[in-house]
C-alpha positions as CSV (number, residue, x, y, z in Angstrom):
1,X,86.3,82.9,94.4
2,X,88.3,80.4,96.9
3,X,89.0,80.9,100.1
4,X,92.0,79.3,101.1
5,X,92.7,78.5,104.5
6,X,96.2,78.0,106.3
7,X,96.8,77.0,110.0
8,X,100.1,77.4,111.0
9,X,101.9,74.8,113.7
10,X,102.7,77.9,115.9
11,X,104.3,81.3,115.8
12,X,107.8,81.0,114.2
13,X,105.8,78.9,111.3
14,X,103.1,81.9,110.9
15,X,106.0,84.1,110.2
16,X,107.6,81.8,108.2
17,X,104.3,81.2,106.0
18,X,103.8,84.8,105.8
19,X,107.1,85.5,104.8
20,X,107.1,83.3,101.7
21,X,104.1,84.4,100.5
22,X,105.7,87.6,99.8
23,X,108.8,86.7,98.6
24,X,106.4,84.4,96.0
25,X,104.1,87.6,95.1
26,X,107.3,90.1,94.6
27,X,108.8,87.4,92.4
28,X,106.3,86.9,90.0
29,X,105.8,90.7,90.3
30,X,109.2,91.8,89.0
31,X,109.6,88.7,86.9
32,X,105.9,90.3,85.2
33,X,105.7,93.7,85.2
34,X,109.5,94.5,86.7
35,X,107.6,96.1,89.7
36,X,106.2,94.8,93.0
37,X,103.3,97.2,94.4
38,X,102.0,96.3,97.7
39,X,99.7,97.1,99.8
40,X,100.8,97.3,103.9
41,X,98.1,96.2,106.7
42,X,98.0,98.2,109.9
43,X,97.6,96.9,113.6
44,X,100.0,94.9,115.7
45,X,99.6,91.3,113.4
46,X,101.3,92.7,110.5
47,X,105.1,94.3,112.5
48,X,107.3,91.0,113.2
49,X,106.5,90.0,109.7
50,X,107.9,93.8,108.4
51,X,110.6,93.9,111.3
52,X,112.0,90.5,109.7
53,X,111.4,91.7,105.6
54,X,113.7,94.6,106.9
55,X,116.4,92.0,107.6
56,X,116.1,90.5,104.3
57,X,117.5,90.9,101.1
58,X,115.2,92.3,98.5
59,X,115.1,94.2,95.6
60,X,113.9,97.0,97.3
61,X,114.3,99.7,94.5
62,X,111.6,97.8,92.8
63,X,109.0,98.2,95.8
64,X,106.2,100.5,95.4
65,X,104.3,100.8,98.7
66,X,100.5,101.6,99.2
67,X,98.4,101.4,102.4
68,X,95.1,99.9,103.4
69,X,93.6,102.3,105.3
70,X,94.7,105.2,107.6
71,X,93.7,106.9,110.4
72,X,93.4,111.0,110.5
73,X,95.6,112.1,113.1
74,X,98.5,113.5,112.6
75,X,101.6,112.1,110.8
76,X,104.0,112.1,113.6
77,X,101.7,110.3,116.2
78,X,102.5,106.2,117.0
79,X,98.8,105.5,116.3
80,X,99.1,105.9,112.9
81,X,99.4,102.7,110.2
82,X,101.9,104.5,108.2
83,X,104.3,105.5,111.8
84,X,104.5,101.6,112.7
85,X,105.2,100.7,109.0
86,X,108.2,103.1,108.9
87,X,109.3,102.0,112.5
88,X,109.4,98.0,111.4
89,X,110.2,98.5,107.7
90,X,110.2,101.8,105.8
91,X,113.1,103.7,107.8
92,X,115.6,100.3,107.4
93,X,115.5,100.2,103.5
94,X,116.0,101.1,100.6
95,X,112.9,101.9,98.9
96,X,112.9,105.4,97.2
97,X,111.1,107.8,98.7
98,X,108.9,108.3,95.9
99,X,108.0,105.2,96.1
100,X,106.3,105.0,99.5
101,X,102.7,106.5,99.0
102,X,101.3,107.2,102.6
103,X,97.9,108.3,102.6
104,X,97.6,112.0,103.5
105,X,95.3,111.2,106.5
106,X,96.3,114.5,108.4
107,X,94.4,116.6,105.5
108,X,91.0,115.1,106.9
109,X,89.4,111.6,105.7
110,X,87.3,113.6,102.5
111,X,90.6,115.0,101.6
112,X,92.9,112.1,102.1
113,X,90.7,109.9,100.4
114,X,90.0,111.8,97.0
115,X,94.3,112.6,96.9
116,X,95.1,108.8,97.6
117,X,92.7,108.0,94.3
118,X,94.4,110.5,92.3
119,X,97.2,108.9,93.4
120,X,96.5,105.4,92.6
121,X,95.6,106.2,88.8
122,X,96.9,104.1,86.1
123,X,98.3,101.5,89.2
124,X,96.3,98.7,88.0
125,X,96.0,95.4,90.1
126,X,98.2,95.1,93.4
127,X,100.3,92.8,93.3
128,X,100.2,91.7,96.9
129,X,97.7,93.2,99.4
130,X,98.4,92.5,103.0
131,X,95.4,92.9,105.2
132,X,93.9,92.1,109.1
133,X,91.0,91.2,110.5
134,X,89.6,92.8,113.3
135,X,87.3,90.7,116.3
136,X,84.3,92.3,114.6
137,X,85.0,91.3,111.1
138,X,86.4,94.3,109.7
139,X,89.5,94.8,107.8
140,X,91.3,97.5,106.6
141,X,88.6,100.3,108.0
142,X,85.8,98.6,106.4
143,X,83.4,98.4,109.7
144,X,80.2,96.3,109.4
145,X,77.4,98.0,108.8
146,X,79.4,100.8,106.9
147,X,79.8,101.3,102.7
148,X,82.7,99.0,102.1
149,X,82.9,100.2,98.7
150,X,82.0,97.0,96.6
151,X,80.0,99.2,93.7
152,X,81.4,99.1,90.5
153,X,82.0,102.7,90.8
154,X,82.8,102.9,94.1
155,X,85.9,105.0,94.2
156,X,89.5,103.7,94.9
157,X,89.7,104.9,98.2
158,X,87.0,106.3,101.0
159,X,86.4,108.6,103.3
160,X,84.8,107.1,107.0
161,X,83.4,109.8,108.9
162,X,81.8,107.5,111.4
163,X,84.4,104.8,112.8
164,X,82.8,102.6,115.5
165,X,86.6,102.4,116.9
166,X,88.9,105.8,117.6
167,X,89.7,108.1,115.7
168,X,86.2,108.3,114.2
169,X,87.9,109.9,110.6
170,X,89.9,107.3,108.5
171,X,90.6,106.7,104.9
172,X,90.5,103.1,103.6
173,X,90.8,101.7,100.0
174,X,87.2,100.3,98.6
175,X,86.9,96.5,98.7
176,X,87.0,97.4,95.1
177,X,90.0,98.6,94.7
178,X,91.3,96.1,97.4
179,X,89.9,93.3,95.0
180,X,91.6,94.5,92.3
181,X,94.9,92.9,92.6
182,X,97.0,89.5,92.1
183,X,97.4,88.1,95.4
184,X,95.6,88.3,98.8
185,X,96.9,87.7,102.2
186,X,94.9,87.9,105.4
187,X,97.4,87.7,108.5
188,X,95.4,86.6,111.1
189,X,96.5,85.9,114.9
190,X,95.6,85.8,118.3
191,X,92.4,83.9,120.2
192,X,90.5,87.6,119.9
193,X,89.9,86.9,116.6
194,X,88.3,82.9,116.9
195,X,84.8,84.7,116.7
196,X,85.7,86.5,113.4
197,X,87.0,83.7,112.0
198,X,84.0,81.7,112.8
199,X,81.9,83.4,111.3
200,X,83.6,83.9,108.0
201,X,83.8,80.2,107.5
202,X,80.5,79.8,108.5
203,X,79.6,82.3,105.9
204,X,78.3,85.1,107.9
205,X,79.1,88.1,105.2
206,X,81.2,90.0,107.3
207,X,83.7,92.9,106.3
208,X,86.6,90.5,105.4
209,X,84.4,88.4,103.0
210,X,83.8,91.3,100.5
211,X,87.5,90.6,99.3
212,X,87.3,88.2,96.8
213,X,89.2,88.9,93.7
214,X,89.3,87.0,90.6
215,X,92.7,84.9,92.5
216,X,90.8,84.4,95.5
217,X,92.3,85.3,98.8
218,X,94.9,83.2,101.1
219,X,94.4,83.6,105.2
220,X,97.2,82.6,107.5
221,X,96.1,81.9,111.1
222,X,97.9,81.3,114.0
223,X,97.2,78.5,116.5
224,X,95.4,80.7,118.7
225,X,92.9,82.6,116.4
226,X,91.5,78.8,115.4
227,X,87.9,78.3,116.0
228,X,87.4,75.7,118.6
């Protein structure tokens, strides 16, 4: 499985990077299958890159939207993954409603996480998964020293009781499942992140490295999250 890095000259050519990474994924998508199902990261990296798809064209009544992880609060509250994603994106186009699948995190993680599997039956592989990566390593809400889910029959999505960052309760999809698709992207930025990074390249096994499907994954850093 490759890891392949990109360093972007500064901001504007981060976004711009990111940006054509997903127009590439959704065209081979609908060109393929006639369908583009994505998976949205949560956290701050991930919402100029949605604020500036919203002012794009796509074929948005091809989209079918999934999510990472979610935290279990309830549905209304800024904190949650699938709020900001509505804020920068979801609200501002025209993806069918049925088409947006949040995670049910307000039912409880053990609850959430077995209705988002049902959910996710018959999918098959994403065809783009956006993810982050946290200054310890994690991604999505797989935390180190936690069941990231990379067992053959791990289940598609899981239920973390024990968060080592607020709200304790989230649901995540299994590296797994996150492994199971056609394109990766890790959006990366900001100097917090330098020790993460570090240590991936230098082959420390954090979270983040149990993604590596059968394409291998892409990770777009800014200046600032490059290890000096």
């Amino acid at each position: 499985m490759d890891t392949r890095w990109h360093v972007a000259k500064d901001d504007a050519d981060w976004l711009r990077q990111a940006l054509d990474h997903i127009r590439a994924a959704e065209a081979r998508a609908l060109a393929g299958r006639g369908a583009f199902h994505i998976v949205l990261a949560g956290g701050g990296t991930p919402r100029k890159v949605y604020e500036q798809l919203a002012r794009e064209p796509h074929d948005w009544a091809r989209w079918h939207v999934w999510f990472g992880d979610e935290r279990c609060l309830p549905a209304s509250v800024p904190e949650r993954n699938s709020r900001m994603a509505f804020e920068a994106l979801l609200s501002r186009v025209p993806i069918p409603a049925e088409q947006i699948h949040v995670i049910p995190a307000e039912l409880g993680a053990r609850a959430a996480a077995e209705r988002y599997g049902q959910a996710l039956a018959g999918i098959g592989a994403f065809d783009l998964v956006l993810l982050g990566l946290g200054e310890d390593g994690h991604t999505a809400s797989l935390f180190p020293g936690h069941d990231w889910g990379e067992a053959l029959d791990a289940p598609p999505a899981l239920a973390v009781l024990d968060a080592p960052k607020p709200p304790p309760e989230r649901v995540s999809l299994s590296a797994r499942r996150l492994n199971c698709a056609c394109v990766v992207l890790f959006l990366v930025a900001g100097a917090g992140k330098r020790e993460a990074v570090a240590a991936w390249q230098g082959g420390v096994f954090i979270p983040a490295a149990a993604i590596r499907p059968a394409c291998g994954v892409d990770v777009l850093l800014d200046p600032a999250s490059v290890p000096v």
